[in-house]
mmCIF file of the N, C-alpha and C atoms, coordinates in Angstrom:
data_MODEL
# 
_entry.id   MODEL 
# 
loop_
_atom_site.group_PDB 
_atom_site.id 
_atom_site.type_symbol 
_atom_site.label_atom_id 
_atom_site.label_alt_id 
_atom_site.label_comp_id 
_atom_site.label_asym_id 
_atom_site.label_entity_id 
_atom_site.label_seq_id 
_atom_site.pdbx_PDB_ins_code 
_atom_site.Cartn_x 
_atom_site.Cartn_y 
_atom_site.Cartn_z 
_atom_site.occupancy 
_atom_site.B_iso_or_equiv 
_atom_site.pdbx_formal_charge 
_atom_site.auth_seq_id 
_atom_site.auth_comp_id 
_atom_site.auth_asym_id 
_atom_site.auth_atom_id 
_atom_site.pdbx_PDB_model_num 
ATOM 1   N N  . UNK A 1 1  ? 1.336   11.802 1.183   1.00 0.00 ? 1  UNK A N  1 
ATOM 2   C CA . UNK A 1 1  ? 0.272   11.972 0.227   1.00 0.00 ? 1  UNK A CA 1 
ATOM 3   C C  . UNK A 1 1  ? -0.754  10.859 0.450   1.00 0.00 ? 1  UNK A C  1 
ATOM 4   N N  . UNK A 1 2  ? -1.661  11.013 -0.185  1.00 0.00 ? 2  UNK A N  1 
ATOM 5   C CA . UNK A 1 2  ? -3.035  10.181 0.337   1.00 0.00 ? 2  UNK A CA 1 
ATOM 6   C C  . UNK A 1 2  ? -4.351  10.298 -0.514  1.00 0.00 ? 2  UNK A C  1 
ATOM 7   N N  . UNK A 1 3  ? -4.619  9.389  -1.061  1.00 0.00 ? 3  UNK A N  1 
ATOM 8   C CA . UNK A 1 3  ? -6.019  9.462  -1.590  1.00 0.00 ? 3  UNK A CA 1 
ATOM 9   C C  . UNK A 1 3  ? -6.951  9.107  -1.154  1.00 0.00 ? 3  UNK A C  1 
ATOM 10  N N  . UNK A 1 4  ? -8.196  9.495  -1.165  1.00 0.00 ? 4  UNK A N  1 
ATOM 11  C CA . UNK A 1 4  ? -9.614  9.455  -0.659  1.00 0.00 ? 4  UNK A CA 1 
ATOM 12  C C  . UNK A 1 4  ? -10.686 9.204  -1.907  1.00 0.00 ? 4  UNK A C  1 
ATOM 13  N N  . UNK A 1 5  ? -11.749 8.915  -1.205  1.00 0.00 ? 5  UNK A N  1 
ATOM 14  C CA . UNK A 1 5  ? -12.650 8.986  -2.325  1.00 0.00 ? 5  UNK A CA 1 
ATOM 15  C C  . UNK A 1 5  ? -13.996 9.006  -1.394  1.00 0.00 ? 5  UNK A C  1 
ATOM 16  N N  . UNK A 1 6  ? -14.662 9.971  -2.370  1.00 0.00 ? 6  UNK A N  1 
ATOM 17  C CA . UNK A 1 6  ? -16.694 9.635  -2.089  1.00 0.00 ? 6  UNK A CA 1 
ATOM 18  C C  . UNK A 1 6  ? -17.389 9.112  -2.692  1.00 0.00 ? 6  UNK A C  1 
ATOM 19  N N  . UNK A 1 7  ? -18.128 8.307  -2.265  1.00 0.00 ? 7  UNK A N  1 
ATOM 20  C CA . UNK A 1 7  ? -19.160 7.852  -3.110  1.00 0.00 ? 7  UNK A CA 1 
ATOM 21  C C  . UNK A 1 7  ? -20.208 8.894  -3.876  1.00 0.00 ? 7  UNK A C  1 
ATOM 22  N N  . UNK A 1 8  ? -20.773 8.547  -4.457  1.00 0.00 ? 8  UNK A N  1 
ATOM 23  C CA . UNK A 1 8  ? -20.924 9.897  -5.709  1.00 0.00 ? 8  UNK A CA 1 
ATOM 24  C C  . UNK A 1 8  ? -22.333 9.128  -6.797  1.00 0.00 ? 8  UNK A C  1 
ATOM 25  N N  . UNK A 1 9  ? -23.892 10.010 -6.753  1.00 0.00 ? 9  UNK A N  1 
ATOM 26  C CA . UNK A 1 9  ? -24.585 9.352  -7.170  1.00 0.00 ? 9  UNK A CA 1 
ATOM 27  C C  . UNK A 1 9  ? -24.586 7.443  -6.826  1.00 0.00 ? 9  UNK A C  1 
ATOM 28  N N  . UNK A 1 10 ? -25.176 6.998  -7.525  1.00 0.00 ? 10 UNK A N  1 
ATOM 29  C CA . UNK A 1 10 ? -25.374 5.525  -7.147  1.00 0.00 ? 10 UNK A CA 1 
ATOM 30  C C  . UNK A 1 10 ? -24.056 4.841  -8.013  1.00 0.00 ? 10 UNK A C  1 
ATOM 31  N N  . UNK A 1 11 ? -23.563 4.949  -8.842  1.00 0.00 ? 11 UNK A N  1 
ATOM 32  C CA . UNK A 1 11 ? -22.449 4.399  -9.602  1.00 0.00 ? 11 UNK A CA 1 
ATOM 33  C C  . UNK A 1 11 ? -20.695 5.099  -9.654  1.00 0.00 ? 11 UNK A C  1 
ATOM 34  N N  . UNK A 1 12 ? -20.720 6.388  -8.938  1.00 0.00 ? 12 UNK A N  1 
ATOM 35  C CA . UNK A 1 12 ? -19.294 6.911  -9.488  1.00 0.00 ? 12 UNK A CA 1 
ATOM 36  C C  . UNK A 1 12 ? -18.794 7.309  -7.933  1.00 0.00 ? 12 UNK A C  1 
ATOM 37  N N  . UNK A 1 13 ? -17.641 7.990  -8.065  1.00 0.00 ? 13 UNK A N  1 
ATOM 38  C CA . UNK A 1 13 ? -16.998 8.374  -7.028  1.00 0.00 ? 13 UNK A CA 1 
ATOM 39  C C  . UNK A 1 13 ? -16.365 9.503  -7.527  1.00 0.00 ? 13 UNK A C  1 
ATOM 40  N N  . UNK A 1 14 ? -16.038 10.567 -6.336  1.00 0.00 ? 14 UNK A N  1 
ATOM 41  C CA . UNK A 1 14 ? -15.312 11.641 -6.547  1.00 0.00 ? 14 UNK A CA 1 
ATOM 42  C C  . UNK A 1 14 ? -13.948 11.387 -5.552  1.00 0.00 ? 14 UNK A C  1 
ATOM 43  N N  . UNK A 1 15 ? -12.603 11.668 -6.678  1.00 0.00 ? 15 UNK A N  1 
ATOM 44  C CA . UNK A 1 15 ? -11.237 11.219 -6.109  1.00 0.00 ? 15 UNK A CA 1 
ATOM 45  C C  . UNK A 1 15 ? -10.949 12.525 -5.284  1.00 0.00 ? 15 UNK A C  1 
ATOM 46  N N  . UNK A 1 16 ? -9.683  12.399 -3.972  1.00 0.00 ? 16 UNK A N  1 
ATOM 47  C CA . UNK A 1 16 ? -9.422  13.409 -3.725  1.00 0.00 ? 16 UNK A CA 1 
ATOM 48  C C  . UNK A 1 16 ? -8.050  13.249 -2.982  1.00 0.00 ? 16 UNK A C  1 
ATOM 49  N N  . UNK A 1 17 ? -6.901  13.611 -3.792  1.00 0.00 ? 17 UNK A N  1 
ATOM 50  C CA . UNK A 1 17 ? -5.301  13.549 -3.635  1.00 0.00 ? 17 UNK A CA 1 
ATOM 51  C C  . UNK A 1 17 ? -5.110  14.975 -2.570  1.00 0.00 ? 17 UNK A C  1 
ATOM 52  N N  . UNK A 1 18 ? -4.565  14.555 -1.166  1.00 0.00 ? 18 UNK A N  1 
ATOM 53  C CA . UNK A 1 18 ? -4.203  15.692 -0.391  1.00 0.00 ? 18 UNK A CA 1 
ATOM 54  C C  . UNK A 1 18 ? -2.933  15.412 -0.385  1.00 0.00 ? 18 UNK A C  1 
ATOM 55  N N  . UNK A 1 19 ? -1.697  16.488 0.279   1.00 0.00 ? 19 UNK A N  1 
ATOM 56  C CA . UNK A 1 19 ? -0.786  16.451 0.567   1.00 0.00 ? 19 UNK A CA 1 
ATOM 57  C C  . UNK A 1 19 ? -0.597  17.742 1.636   1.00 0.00 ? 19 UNK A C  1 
ATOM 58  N N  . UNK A 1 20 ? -0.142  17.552 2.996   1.00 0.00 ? 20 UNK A N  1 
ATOM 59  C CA . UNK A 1 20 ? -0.008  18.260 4.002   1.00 0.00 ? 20 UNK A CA 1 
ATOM 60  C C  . UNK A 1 20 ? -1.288  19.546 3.487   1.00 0.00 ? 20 UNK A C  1 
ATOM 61  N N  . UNK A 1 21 ? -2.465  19.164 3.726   1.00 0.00 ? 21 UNK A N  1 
ATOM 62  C CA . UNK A 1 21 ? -3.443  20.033 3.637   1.00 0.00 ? 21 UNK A CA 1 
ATOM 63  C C  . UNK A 1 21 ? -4.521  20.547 2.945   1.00 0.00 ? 21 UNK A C  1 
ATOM 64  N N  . UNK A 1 22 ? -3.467  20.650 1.532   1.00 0.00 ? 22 UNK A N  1 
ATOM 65  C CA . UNK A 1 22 ? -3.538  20.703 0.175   1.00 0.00 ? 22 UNK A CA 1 
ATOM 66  C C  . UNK A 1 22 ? -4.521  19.547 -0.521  1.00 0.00 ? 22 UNK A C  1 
ATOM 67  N N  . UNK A 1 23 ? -5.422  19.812 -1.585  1.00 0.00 ? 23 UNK A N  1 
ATOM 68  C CA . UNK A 1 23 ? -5.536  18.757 -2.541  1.00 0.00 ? 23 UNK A CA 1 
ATOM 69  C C  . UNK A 1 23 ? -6.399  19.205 -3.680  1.00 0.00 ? 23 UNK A C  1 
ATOM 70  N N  . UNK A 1 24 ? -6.506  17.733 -4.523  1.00 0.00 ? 24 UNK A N  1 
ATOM 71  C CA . UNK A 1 24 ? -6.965  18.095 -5.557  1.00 0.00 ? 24 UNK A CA 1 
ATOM 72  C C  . UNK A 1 24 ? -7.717  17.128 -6.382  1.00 0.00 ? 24 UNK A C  1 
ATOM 73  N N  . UNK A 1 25 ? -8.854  17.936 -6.398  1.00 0.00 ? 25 UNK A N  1 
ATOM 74  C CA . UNK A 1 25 ? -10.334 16.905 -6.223  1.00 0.00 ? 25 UNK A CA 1 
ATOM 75  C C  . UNK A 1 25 ? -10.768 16.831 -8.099  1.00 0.00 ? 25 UNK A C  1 
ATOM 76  N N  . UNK A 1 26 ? -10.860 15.482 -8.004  1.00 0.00 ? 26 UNK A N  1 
ATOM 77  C CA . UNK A 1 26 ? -11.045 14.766 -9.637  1.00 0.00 ? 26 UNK A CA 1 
ATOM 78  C C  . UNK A 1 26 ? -12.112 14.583 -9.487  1.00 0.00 ? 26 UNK A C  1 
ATOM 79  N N  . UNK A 1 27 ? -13.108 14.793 -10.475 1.00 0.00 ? 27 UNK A N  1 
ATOM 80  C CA . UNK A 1 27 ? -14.475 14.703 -10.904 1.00 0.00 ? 27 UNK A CA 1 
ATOM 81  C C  . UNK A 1 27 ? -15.611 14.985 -9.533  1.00 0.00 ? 27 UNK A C  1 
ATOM 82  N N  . UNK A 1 28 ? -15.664 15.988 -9.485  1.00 0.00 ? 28 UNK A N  1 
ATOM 83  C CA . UNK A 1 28 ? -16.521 16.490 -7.743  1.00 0.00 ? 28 UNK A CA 1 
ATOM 84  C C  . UNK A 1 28 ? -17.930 16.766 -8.318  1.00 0.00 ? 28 UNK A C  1 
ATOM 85  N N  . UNK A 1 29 ? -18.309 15.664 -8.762  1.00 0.00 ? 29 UNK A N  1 
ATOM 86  C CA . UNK A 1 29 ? -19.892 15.524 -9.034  1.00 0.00 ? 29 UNK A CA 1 
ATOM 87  C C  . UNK A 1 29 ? -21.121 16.484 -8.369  1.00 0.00 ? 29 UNK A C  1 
ATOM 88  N N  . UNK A 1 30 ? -20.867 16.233 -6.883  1.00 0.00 ? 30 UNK A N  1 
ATOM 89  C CA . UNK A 1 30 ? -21.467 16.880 -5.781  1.00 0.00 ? 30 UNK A CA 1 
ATOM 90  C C  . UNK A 1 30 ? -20.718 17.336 -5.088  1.00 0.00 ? 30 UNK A C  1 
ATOM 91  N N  . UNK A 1 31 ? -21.100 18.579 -5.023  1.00 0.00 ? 31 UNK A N  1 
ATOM 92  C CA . UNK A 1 31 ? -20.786 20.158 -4.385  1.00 0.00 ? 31 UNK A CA 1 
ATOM 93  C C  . UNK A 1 31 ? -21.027 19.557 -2.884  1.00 0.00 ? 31 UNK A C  1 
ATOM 94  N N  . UNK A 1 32 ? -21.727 19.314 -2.422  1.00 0.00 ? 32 UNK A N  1 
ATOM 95  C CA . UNK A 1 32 ? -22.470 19.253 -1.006  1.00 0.00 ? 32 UNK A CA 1 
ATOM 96  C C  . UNK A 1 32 ? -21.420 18.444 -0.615  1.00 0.00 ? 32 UNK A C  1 
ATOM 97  N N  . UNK A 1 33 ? -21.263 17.186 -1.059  1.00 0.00 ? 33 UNK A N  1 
ATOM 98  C CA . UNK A 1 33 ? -20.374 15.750 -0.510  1.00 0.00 ? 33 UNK A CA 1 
ATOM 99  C C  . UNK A 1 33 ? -19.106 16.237 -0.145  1.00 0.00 ? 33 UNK A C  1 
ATOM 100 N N  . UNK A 1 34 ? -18.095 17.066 -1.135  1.00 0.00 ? 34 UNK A N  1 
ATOM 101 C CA . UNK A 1 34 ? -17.227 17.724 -1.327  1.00 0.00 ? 34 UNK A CA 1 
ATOM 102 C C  . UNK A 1 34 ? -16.674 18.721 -0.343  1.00 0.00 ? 34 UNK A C  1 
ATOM 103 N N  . UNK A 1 35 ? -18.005 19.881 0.028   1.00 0.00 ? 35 UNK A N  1 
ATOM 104 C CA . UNK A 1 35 ? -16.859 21.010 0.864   1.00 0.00 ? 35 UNK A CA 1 
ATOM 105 C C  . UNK A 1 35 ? -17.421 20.490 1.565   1.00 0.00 ? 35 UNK A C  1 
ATOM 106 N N  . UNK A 1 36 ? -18.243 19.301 2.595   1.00 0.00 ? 36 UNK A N  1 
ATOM 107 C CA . UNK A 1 36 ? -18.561 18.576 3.875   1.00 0.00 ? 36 UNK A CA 1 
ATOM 108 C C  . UNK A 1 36 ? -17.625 18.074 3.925   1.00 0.00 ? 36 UNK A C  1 
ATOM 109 N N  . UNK A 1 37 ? -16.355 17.235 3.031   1.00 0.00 ? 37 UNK A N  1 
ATOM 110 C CA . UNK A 1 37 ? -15.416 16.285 3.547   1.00 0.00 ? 37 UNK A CA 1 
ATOM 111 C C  . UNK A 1 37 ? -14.348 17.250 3.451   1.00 0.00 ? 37 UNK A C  1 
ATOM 112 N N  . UNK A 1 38 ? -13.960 18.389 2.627   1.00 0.00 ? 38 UNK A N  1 
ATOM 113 C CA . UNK A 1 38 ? -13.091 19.792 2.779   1.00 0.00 ? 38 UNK A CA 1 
ATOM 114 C C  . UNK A 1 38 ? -13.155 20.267 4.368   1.00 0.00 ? 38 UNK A C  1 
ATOM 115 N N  . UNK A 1 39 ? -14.472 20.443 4.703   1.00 0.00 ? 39 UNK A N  1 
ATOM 116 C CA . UNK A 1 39 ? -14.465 21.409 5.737   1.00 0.00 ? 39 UNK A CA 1 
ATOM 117 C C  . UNK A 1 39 ? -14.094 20.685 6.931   1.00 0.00 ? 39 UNK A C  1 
ATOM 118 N N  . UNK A 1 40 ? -14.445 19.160 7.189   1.00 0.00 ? 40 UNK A N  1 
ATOM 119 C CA . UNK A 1 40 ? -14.419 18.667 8.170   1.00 0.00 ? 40 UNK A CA 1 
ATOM 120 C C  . UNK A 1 40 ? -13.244 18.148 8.390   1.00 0.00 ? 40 UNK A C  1 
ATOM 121 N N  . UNK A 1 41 ? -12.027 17.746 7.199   1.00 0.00 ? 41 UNK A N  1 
ATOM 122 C CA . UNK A 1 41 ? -10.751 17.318 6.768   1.00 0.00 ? 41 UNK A CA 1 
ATOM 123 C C  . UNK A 1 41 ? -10.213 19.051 7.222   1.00 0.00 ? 41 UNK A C  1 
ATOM 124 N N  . UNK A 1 42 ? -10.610 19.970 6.871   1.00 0.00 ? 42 UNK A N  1 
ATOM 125 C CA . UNK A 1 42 ? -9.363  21.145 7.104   1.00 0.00 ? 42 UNK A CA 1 
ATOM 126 C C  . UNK A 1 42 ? -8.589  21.177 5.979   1.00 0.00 ? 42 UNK A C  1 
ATOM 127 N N  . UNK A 1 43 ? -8.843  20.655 4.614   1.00 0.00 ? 43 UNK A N  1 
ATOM 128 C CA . UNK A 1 43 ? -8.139  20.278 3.554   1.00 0.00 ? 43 UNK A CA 1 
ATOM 129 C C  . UNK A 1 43 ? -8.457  21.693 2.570   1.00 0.00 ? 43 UNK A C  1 
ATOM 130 N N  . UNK A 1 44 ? -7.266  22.827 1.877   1.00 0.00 ? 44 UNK A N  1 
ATOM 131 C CA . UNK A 1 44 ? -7.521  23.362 0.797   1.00 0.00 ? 44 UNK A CA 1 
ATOM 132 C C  . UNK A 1 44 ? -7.047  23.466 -0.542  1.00 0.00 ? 44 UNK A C  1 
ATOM 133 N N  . UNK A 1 45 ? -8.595  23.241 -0.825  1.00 0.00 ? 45 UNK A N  1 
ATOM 134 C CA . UNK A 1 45 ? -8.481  22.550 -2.407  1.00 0.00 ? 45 UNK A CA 1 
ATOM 135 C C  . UNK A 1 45 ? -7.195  23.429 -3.690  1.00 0.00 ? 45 UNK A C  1 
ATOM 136 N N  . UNK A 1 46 ? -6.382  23.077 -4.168  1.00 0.00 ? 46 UNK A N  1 
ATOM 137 C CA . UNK A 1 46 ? -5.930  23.651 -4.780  1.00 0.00 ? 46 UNK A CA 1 
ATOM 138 C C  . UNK A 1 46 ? -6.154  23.792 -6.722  1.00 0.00 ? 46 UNK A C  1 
ATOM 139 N N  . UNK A 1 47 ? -6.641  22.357 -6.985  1.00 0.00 ? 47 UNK A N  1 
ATOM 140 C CA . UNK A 1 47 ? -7.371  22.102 -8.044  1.00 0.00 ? 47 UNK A CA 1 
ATOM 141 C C  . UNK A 1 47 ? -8.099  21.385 -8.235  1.00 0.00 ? 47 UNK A C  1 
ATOM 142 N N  . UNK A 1 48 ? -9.114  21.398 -9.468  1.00 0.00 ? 48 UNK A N  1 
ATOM 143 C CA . UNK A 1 48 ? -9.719  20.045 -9.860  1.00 0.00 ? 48 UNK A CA 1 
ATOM 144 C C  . UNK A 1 48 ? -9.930  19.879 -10.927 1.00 0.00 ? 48 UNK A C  1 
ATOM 145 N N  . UNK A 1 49 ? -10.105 18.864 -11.563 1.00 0.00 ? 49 UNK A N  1 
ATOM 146 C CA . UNK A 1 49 ? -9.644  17.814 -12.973 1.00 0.00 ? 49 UNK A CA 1 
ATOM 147 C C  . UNK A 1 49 ? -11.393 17.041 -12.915 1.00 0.00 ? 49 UNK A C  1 
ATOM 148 N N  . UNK A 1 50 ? -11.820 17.412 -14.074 1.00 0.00 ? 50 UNK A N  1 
ATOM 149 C CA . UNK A 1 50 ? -13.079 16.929 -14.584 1.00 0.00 ? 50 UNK A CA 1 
ATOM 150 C C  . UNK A 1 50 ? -12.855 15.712 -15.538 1.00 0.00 ? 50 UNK A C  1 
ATOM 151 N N  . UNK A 1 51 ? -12.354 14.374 -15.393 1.00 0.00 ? 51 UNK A N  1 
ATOM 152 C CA . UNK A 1 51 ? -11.943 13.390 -16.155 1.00 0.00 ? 51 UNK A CA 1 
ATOM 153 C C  . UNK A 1 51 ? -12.817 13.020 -17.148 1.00 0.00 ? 51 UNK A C  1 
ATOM 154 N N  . UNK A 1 52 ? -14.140 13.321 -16.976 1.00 0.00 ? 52 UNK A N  1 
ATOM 155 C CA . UNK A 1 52 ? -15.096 12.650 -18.265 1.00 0.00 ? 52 UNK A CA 1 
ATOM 156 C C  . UNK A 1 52 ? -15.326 13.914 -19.428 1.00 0.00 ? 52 UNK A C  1 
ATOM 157 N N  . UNK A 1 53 ? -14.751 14.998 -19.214 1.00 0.00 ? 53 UNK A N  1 
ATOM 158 C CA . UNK A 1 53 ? -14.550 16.229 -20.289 1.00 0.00 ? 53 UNK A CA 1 
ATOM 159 C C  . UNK A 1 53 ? -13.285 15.880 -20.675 1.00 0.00 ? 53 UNK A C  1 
ATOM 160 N N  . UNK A 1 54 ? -12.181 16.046 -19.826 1.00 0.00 ? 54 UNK A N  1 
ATOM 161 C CA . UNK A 1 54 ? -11.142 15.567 -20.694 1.00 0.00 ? 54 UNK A CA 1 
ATOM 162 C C  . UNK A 1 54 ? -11.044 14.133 -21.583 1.00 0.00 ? 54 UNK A C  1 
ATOM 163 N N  . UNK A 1 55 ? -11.845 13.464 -21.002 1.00 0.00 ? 55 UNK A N  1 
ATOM 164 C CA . UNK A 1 55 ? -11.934 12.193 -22.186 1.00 0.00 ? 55 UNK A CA 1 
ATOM 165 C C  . UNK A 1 55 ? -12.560 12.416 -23.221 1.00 0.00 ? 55 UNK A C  1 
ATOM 166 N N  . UNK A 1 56 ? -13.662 12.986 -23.301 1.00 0.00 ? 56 UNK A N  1 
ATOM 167 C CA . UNK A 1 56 ? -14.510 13.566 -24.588 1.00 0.00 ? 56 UNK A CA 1 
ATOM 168 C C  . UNK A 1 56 ? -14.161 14.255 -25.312 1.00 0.00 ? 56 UNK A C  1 
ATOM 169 N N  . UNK A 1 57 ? -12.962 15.229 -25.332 1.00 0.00 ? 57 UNK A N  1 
ATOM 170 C CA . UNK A 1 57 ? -12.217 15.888 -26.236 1.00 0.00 ? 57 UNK A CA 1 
ATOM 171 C C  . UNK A 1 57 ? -11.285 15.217 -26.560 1.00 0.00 ? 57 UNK A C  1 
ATOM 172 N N  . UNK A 1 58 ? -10.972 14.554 -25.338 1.00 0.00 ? 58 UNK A N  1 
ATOM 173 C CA . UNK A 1 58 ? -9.549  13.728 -26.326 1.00 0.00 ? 58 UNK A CA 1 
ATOM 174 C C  . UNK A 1 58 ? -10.591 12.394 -27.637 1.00 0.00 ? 58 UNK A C  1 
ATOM 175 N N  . UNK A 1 59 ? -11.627 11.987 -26.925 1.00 0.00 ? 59 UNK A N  1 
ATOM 176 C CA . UNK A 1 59 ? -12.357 11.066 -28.010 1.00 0.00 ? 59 UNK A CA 1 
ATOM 177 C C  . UNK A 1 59 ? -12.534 12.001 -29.093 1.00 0.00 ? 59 UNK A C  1 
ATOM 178 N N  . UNK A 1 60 ? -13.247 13.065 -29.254 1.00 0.00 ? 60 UNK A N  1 
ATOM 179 C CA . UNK A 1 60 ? -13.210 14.068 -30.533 1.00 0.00 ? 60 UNK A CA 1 
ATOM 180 C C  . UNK A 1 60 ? -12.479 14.482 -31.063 1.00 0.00 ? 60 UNK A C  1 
ATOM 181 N N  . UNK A 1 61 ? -11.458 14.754 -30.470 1.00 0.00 ? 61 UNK A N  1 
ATOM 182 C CA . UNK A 1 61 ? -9.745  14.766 -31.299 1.00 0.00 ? 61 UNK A CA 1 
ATOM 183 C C  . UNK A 1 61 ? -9.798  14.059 -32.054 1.00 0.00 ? 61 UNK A C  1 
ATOM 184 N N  . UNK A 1 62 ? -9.392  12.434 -31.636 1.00 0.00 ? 62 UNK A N  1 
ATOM 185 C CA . UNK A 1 62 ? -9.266  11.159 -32.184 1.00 0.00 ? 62 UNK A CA 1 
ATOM 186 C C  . UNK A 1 62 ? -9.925  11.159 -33.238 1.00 0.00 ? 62 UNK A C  1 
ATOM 187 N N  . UNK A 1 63 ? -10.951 11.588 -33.497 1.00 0.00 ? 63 UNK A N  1 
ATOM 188 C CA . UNK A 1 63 ? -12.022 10.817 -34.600 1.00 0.00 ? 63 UNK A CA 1 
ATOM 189 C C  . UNK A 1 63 ? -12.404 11.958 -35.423 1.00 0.00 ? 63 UNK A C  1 
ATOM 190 N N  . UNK A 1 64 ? -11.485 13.173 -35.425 1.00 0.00 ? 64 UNK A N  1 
ATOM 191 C CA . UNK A 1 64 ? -11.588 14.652 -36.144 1.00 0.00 ? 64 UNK A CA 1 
ATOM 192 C C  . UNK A 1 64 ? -11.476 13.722 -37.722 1.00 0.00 ? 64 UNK A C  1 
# 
């Protein structure tokens, strides 16, 4: 297993956990950055996890 990352706008990064091929890309800001490092890796995506939505509901939960 193996993590990667892109740089992403001027401040963030988009994560990306493969395993024999497979992976699964956390907060993929940019589309473009993304299936360029997919396509050229041979890597298919199996999911992805938007971390700053799941924090915002869990913050609105909290404070219901």
């Amino acid at each position: 297993m193996r993590l990667f990352f892109i740089r992403s706008f001027e401040d963030n990064y988009i994560w990306i956990l493969e395993n024999k091929k497979t992976c699964v890309i956390v907060d993929p800001g940019q589309s473009e950055k993304v299936c360029h490092f997919l396509h050229k890796r041979k890597f298919l995506p199996i999911a992805q996890s938007l971390s700053h939505i799941i924090m915002m509901i869990m913050f609105l939960e909290y404070h219901r």
